[in-house]
C-alpha positions in Angstrom: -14.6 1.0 35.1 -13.7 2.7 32.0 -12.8 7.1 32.5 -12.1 8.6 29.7 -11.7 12.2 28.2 -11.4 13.2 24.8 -9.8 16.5 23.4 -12.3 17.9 20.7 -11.7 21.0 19.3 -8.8 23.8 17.6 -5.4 23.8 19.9 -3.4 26.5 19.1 0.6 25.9 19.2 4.0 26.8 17.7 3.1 29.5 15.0 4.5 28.8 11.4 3.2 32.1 10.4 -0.3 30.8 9.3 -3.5 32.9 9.9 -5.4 32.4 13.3 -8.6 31.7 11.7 -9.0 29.4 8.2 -10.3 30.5 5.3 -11.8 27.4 2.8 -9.4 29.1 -0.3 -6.2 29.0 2.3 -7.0 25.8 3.9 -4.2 23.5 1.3 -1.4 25.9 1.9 -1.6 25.4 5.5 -1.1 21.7 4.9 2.6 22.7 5.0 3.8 19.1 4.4 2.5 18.6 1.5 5.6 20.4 -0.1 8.7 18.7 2.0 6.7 15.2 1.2 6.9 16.2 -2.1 3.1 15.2 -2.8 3.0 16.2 -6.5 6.1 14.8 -7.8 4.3 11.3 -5.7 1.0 11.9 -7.5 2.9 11.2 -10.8 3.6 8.1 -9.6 0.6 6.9 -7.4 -2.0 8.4 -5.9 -3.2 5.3 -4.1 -5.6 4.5 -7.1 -7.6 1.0 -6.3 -6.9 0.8 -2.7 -9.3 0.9 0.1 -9.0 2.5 3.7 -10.9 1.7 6.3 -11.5 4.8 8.6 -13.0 3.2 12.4 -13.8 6.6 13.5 -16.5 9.0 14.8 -18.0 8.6 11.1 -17.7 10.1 8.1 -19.2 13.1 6.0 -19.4 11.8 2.6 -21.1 15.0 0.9 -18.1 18.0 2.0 -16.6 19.0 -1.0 -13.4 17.4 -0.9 -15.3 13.5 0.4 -17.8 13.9 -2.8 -17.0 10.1 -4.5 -14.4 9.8 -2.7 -16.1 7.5 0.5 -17.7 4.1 -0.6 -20.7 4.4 1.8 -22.2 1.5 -0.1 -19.8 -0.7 1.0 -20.1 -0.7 4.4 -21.4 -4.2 6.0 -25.0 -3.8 7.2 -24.2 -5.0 10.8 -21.8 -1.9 11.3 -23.1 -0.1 9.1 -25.6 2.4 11.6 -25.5 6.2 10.8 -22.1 5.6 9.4 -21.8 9.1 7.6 -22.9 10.8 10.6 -19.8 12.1 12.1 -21.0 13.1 15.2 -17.6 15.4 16.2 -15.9 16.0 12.6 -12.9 14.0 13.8 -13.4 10.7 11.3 -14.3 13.4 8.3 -10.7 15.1 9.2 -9.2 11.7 9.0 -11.0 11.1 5.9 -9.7 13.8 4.3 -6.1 13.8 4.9 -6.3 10.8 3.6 -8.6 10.9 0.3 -9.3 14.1 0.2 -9.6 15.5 -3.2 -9.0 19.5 -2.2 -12.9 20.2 -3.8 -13.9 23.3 -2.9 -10.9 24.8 -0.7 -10.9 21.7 1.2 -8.3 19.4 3.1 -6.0 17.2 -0.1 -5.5 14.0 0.7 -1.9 12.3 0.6 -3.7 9.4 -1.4 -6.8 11.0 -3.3 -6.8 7.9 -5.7 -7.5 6.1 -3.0 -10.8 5.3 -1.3 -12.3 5.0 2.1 -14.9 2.9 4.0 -16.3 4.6 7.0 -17.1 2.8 10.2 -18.8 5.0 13.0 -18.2 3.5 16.5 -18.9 4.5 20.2 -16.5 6.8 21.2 -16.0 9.7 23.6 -18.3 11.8 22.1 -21.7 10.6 21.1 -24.8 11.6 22.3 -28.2 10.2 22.6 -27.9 8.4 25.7 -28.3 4.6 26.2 -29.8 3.8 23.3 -27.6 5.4 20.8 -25.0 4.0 22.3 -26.3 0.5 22.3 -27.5 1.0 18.2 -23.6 2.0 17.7 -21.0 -0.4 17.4 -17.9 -0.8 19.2 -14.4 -0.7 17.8 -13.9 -4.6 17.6 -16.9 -4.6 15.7 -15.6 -2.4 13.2 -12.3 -4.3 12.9 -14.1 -7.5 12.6 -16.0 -6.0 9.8 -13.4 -4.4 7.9 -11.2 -7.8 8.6 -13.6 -9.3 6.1 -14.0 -7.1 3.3 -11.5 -6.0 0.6 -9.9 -2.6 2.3 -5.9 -3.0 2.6 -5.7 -0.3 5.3 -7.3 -0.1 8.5 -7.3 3.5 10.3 -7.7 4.0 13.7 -6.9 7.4 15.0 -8.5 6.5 18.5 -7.4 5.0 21.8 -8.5 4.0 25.2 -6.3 2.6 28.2 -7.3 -0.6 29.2 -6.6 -3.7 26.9 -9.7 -5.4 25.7 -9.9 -9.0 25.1 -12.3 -8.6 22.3 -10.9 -5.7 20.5 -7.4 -7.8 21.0 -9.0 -10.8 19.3 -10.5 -8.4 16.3 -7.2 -7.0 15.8 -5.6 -10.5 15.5 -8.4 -11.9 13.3 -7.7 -8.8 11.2 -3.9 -9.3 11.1 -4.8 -12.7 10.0 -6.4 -11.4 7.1 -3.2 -9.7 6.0 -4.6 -6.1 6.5 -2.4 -3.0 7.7 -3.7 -1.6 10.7 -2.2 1.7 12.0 -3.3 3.6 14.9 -2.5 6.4 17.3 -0.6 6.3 20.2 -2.0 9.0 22.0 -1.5 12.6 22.8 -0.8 12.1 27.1 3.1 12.8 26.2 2.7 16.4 28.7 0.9 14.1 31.2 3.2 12.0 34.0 1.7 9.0 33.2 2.5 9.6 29.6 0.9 6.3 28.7 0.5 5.1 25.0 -3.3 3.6 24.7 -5.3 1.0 22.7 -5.3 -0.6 20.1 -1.6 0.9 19.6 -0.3 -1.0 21.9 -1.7 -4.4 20.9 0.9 -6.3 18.9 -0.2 -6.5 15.0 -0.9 -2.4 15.5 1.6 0.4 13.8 1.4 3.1 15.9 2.1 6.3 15.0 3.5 9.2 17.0 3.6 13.2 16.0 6.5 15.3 15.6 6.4 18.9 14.1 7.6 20.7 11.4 12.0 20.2 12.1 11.5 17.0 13.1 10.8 16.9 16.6 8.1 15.1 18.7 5.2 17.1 19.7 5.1 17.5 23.4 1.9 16.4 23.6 2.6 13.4 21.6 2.8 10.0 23.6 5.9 8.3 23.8 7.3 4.7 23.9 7.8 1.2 22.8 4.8 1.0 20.8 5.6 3.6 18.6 6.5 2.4 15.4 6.4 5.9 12.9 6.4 9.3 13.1 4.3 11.7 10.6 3.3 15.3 10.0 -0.2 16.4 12.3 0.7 20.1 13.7 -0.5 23.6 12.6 -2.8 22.5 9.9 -6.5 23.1 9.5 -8.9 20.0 10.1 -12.8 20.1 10.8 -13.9 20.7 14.8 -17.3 20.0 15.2 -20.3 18.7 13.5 -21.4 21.5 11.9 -19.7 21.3 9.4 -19.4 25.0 9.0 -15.9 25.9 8.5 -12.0 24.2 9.2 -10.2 25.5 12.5 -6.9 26.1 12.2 -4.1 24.2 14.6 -6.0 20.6 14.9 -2.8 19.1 16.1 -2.9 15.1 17.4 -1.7 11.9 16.9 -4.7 11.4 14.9 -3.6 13.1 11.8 -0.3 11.3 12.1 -2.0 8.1 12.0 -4.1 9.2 8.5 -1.1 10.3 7.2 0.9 7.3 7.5 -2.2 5.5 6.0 -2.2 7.5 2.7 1.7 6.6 3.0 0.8 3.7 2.9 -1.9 3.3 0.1 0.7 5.5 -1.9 3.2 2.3 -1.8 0.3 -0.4 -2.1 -1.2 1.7 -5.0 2.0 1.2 -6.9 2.6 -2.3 -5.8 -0.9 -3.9 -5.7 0.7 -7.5 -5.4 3.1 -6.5 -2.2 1.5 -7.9 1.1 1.3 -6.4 4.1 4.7 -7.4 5.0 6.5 -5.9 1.9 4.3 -2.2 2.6 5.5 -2.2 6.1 9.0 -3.2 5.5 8.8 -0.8 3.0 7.6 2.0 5.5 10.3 1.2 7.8 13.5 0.7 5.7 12.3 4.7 3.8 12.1 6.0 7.0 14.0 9.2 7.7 15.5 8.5 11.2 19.8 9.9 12.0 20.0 6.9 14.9 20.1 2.8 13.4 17.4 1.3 12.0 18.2 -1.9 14.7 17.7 0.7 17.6 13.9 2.2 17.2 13.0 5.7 19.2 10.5 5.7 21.7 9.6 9.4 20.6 10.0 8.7 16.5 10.5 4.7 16.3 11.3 3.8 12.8 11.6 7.4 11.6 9.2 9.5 9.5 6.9 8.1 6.9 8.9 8.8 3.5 6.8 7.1 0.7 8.5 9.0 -2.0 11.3 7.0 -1.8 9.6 4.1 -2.4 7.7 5.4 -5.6 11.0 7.1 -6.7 12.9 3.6 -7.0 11.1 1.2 -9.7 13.2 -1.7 -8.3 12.7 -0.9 -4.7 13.1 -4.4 -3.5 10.6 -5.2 -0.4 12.0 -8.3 0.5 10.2 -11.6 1.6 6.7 -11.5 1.5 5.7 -14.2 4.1 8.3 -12.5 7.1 6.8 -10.0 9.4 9.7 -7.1 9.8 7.9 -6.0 12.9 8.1 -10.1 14.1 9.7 -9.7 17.3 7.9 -6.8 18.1 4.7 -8.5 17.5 5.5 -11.9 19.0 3.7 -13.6 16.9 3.4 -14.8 13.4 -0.5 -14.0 12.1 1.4 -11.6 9.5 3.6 -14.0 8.3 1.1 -16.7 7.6 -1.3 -14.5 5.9 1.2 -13.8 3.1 0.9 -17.7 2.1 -1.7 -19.5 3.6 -5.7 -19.0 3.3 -6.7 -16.7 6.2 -8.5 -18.7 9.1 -11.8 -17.7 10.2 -10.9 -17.1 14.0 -8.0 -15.3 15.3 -5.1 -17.1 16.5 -4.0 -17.7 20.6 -3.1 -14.9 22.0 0.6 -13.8 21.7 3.0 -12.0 23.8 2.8 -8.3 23.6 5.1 -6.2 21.7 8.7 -6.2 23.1 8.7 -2.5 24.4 12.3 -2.8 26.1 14.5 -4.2 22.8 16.9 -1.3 21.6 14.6 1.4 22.2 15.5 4.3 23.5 14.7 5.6 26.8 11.6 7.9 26.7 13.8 10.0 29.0 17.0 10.1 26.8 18.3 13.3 25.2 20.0 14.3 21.9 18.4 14.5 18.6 18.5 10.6 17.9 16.1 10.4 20.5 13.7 13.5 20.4 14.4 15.0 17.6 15.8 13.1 14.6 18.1 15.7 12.7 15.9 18.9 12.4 14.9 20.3 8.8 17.3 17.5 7.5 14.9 14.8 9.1 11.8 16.4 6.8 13.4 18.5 4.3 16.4 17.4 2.7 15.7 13.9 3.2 12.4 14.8 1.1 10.3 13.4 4.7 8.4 16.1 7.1 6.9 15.1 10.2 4.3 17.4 12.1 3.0 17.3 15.2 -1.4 16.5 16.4 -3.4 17.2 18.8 -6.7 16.9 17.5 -7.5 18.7 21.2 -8.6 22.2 22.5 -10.8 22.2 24.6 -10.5 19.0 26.7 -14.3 17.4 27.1 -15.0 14.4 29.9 -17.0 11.6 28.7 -17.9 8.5 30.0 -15.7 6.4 28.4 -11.8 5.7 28.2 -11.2 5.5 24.7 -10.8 8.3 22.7 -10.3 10.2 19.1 -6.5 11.4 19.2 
């Protein structure tokens, strides 16, 4: 039996002296990281031009001003490919954004608007319409499946649920097979006791991303723990709340937007080094990553650090090492990453593999001091040219029949 809840909606927390209520002309200078990530001096560079992101989601609004061209609805396969720009809570169109977004209109700019995404709408907390809606939309491992076979790089999943299922398992391996980068959330249950990190972020193969806010610490409603892999900006910035459509709510704060982010990070590098494999773009991720404690001894609350693909673009020979070794290989227990890089994909995932180490240098989710926590403050985001920010995409918390859930 699966429960589940969902947090839909605006969450108000730590001002940064923005206006309660957004305005579509205000909305881009609210996205406060766009300045200490140093997106336009990036944009000279790369933009993520010619790489594809596949957003697994609650759909995806192609028509708001900032999607228009922007989402390849015509590349969708037709066996996932039900009401797939009918976002049915405005969480996948948020994701969407902060990801492609081209700012159109007063809307949300993208880390990566060169880049492109492919929307997948799948059953989650959420959706209406009863049995037969649900059965008509298809489940996450369908998705991954999907976008396992077709030419996207990326694979975004800001969503999670806690119990590990065989069959998404088994579409996340067929995917890592494939040599695609999937990211995902590791939830927002961080002020909860059980402060669990969910599915598919805890599947090996999966980045998972945490939230921490504008100086560099984690968000407190940010999961913590062995699966987290990244840190990247998601608190006090504006993000649709509903589908209507109508107009941005300030303060969506979640994992979520951490997990896009660190997507358009990552189409950034892959943008600029179209012949790297997955491998190289992670490695890549994780050496940049601003982080005051050793690289050898990941955070539970901030892992590798935060995202920091300016580095990257700034150094022409940036050199991302091997291209058929997994950096995350112990973690991941396996070596589906490592083969994809220099053999043909197989056509079925491989035997399962252990699960992620979670107990190898990490910190202690109950540790304190800023290596732990809290990085460096300002000097964690600003001087060292990364920012991290905290998500939430909750408010009002919403029960729903299922466990998994948009973060």
């Amino acid at each position: 039996m699966r429960t589940l809840g969902a947090a839909v909606g605006a969450l108000a927390v730590a001002s940064v002296g923005f206006a309660p209520s957004a305005a579509a002309d205000d909305v881009q200078s609210k996205q406060w990281y766009l300045g200490p990530m140093q997106a336009e001096q990036m944009w000279k560079v790369s933009t993520g031009e010619g790489v594809k992101v596949a957003v697994i989601d609650s759909g995806v609004k192609a028509d708001t001003p900032s999607l228009k061209g922007q989402v390849l609805t015509d590349e969708v396969p037709r066996a996932v490919a039900y009401r797939a720009t009918d976002d049915f809570i405005g969480h996948g169109t948020t994701m969407a954004e902060l990801i492609v977004g081209t700012g159109a209109g007063g809307g949300l700019k993208g880390l990566a608007p060169g880049a492109k995404v492919v929307p997948y709408r799948v059953e989650l907390g959420g959706l209406k319409g009863g049995a037969e809606e649900r059965k008509r939309t298809p489940e996450p491992e369908e998705a991954i499946r999907a976008a396992a076979d077709s030419d996207a790089k990326i694979i975004n999943m800001s969503f999670g649920g806690m119990a590990p299922l065989p069959k998404e398992e088994e579409a996340i391996k067929y995917a890592a097979s494939k040599g695609k980068l999937l990211i995902a959330a590791v939830g927002n249950d961080g002020k909860k006791s059980t402060n669990s990190i969910g599915y598919p972020a805890s599947f090996s193969y999966v980045v998972g991303v945490s939230a921490a806010d504008e100086q560099g610490t984690v968000s407190k409603f940010s999961s913590v723990g062995g699966y987290v892999d990244f840190a990247a900006p998601g608190q006090d910035f504006p993000g649709w709340c509903d589908a209507s459509f109508k107009a941005y709510c300030d303060d969506m704060n979640g994992t979520s937007s951490a997990t896009a982010i660190t997507s358009a990070s990552a189409a950034l590098i892959w943008s600029a080094h179209p012949d790297w494999t997955v491998n190289q773009v992670t490695r890549a991720l994780i050496d940049t990553a601003g982080r005051s404690w050793p690289k050898k001894n990941p955070s539970t609350y901030l892992g590798y650090g935060a995202v920091r693909p300016r580095l990257v673009l700034a150094d022409r020979n940036y050199d991302p090492g091997p291209a058929d070794v997994d950096p995350l290989a112990k973690e991941n227990g396996g070596d589906l990453l490592a083969k994809s890089a220099s053999t043909p994909a197989s056509s079925a995932p491989s035997p399962s593999q252990p699960p992620k180490n979670t107990s190898s240098g990490a910190t202690s989710a109950a540790a304190s001091g800023v290596e732990s926590s809290s990085g460096s403050g300002n000097a964690l985001w600003i001087a060292l040219g990364a920012v991290a920010a905290v998500l939430v995409i909750g408010g009002a918390a919403v029960a729903f029949t299922r466990a998994r859930r948009v973060r």
